[in-house]
N, C-alpha and C positions, 0 to 999 in steps of 0.2 A: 561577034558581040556576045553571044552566050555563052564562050571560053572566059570571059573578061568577068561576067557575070559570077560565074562559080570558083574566080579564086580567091584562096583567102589571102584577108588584108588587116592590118590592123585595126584592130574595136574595142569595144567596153563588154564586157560580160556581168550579169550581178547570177547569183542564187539565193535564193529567199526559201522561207520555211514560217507557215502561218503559226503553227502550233509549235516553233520553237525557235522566236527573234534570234537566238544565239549564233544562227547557223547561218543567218544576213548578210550576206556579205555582197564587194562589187569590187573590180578593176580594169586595168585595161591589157592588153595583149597586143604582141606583133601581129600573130594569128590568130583570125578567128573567121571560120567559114566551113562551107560541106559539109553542115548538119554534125559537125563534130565538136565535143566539149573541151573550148582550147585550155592549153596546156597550164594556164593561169590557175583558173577553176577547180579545173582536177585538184590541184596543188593547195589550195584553199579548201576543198574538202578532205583533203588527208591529213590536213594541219586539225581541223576542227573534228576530225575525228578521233584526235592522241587528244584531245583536251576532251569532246563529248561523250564518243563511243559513237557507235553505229548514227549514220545521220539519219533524221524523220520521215518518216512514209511519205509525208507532202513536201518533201526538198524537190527544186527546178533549179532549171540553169538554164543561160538564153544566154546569148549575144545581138549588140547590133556593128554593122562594120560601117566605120569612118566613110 
């Protein structure tokens, strides 16, 4: 049951920034699990980093799996 638990599965991830909307963002992924920032996210902060520069001291990123 606990092998089933920690694999990852497809879900929604967002990353938010208080102090700088711009950086807001959300999607979904095949993967997302083991405490790891899926592959979507990452992707969405390298994009917004060629438009913003360096992202904000209070940027998060989370997922929840389906």
């Amino acid at each position: 049951m606990f092998a089933r638990l920690c694999m990852p599965r497809s879900g929604s991830w967002p990353i938010s920034s208080v102090s700088d909307p711009r950086w807001s963002d959300s999607g979904r992924s095949a993967f997302v699990g083991g405490g790891v920032m899926p592959e979507d996210a990452r992707k969405a902060i390298e994009a917004k980093t060629a438009l913003y520069g360096p992202p904000p001291a209070d940027l998060e990123w989370g997922y929840m799996k389906d």
